[in-house]
C-alpha positions in Angstrom: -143.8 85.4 91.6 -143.3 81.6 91.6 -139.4 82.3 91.7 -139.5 84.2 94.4 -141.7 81.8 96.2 -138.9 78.9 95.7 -136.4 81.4 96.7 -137.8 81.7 100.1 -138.3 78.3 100.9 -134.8 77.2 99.6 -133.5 76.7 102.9 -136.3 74.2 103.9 -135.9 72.4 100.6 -132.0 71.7 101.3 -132.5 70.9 104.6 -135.0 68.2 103.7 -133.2 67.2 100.9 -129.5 66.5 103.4 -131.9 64.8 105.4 -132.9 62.2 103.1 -129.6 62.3 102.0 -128.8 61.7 105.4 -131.2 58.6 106.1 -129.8 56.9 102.6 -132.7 58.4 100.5 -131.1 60.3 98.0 -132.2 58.3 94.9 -136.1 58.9 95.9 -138.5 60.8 93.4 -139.1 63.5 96.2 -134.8 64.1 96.7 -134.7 64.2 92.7 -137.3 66.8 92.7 -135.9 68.9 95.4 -132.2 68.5 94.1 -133.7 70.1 90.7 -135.5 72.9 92.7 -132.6 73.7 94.4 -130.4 73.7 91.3 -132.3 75.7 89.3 -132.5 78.4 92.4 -128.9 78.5 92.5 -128.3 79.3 89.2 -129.8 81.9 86.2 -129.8 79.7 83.2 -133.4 77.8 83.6 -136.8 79.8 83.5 -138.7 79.4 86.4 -141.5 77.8 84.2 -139.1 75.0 83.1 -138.8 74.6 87.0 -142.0 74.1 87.6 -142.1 71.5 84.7 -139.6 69.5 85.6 -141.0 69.6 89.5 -144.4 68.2 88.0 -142.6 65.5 86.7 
């Protein structure tokens, strides 16, 4: 269930994360952790626990 809750807010996590982009903060603790969110959504070879890890950290 946790993957399909990341699924649905994809879209919000992008947008937020071109808009930091966007303002020059890309290289922020919260744009790393949505850029890994985001990555892992977009492709099958992570686990959505392994998500969740590297979100926590």
């Amino acid at each position: 269930m946790n993957g399909e809750i990341i699924t649905i807010y994809l879209p919000i996590f992008e947008e937020k994360l071109a808009k930091l982009e966007a303002r020059g903060q890309g290289n922020t603790d919260e744009a790393a952790r949505l850029r890994r969110v985001t990555r892992w959504t977009n492709s099958d070879q992570s686990t959505a626990a392994e998500t969740e890890a590297q979100a926590a950290a």
